[in-house]
GUVOTI-289790 format. One line per field, with one value per residue (C-alpha): residue number from 1; residue in one letter; x, y, z. Coordinates in steps of 0.25 Angstrom, whole numbers, always signed. Layout:
// GUVOTI-289790
pos = NUM/...
code = A/...
x = X/...
y = Y/...
z = Z/...
***
This chain:
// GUVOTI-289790
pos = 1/2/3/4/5/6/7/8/9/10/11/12/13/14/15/16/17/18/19/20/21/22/23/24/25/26/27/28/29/30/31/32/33/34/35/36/37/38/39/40/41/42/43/44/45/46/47/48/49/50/51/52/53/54/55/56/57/58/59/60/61/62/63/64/65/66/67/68/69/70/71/72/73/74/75/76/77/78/79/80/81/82/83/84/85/86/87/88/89/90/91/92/93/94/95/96/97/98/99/100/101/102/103/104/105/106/107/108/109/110/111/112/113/114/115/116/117/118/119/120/121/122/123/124/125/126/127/128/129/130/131/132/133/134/135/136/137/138/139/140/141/142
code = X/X/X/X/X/X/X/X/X/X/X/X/X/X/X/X/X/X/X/X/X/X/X/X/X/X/X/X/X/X/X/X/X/X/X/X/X/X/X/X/X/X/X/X/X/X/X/X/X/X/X/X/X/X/X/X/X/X/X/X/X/X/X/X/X/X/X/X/X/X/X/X/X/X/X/X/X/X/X/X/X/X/X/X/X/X/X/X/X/X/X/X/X/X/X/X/X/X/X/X/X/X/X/X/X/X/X/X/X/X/X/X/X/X/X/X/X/X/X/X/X/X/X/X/X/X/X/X/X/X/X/X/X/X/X/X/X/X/X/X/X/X
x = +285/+298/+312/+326/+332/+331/+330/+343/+340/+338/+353/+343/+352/+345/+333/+330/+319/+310/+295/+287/+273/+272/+256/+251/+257/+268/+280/+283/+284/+292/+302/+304/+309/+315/+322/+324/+325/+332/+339/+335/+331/+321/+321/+311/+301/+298/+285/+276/+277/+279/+265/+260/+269/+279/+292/+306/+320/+334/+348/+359/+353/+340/+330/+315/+301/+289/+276/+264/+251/+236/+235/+248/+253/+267/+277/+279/+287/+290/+301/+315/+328/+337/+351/+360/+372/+377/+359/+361/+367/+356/+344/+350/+352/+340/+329/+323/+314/+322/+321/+334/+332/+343/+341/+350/+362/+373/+363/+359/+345/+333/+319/+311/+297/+297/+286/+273/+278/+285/+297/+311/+324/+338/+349/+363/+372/+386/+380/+372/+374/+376/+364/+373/+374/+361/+355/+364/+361/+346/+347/+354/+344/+334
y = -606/-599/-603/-595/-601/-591/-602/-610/-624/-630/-637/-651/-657/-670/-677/-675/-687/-696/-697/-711/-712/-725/-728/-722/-728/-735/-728/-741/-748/-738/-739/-752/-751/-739/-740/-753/-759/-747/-741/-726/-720/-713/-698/-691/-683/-669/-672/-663/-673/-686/-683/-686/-701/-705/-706/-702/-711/-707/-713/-702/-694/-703/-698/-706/-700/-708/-702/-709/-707/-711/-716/-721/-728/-733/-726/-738/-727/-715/-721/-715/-720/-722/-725/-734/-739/-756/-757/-772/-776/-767/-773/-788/-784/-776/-786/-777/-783/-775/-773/-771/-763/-761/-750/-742/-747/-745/-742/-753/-750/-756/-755/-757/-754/-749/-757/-747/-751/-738/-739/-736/-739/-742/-736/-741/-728/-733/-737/-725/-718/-703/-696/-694/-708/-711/-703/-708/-723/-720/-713/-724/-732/-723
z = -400/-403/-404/-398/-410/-420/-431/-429/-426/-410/-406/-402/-393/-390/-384/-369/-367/-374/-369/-370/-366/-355/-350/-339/-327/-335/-327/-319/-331/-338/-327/-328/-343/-344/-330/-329/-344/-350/-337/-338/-325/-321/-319/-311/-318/-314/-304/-312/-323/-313/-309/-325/-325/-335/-330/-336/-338/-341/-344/-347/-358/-361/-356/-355/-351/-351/-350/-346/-356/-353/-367/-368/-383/-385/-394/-406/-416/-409/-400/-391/-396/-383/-384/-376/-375/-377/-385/-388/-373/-367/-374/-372/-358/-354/-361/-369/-382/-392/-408/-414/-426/-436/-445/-444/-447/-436/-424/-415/-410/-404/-399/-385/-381/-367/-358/-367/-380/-382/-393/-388/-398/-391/-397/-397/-394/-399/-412/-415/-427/-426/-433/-446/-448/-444/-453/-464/-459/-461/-474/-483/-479/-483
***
């Protein structure tokens, strides 16, 4: 594989989506948390890859797939961190069986499992570090 860059370093520019494995036929249930729970909405998928399941979810610039696998086994670590706006009045409001995790000091946070059991952190947007302090956050503590 070759590169166009000549050796300088690719401008990343962010993370288009994030793929989560769900069971086979598991797209009825994945709606109802993802649409209904979170409030993303669903996107139509491309109908060569409609034909293989899965389905995909969006809200502004978060972008969800979900792929349905014959030997399906939640994500426990590996996990997307989604952002959101008011965390603490979405969580309270929406019912969702959240753990509040604390850190990292200065970032509100939390984790869900979708209905598999696939790991998903929450993030509070107003009181996310920038990457600087975060990295400064974690290293004292190190």
């Amino acid at each position: 594989m070759t590169s166009d860059f000549s050796g300088s370093t690719p401008e990343w520019v962010g993370i288009d989506h994030v793929q989560l494995a769900i069971p086979v036929g598991g797209e009825d249930l994945a709606r109802s948390f993802y649409v209904d729970v979170l409030g993303l909405t669903e996107i139509p998928k491309p109908a060569v890859m409609a034909a293989r399941g899965g389905a995909w979810f969006e809200a502004g610039e978060v972008r969800v797939h979900v792929g349905a696998e014959a030997d399906f086994v939640p994500a426990r670590k590996a996990h997307p961190a989604l952002t959101v706006r008011g965390l603490e009045q979405f969580v309270e409001s929406s019912g969702l069986d959240a753990t509040w995790n604390t850190e990292i000091e200065g970032l509100v946070r939390c984790h869900v499992d979708d209905p598999f059991g696939n790991r998903i952190e929450l993030i509070d947007t107003p009181r996310c570090p920038t990457p600087a302090t975060r990295s400064k956050q974690v290293g004292e503590s190190s």
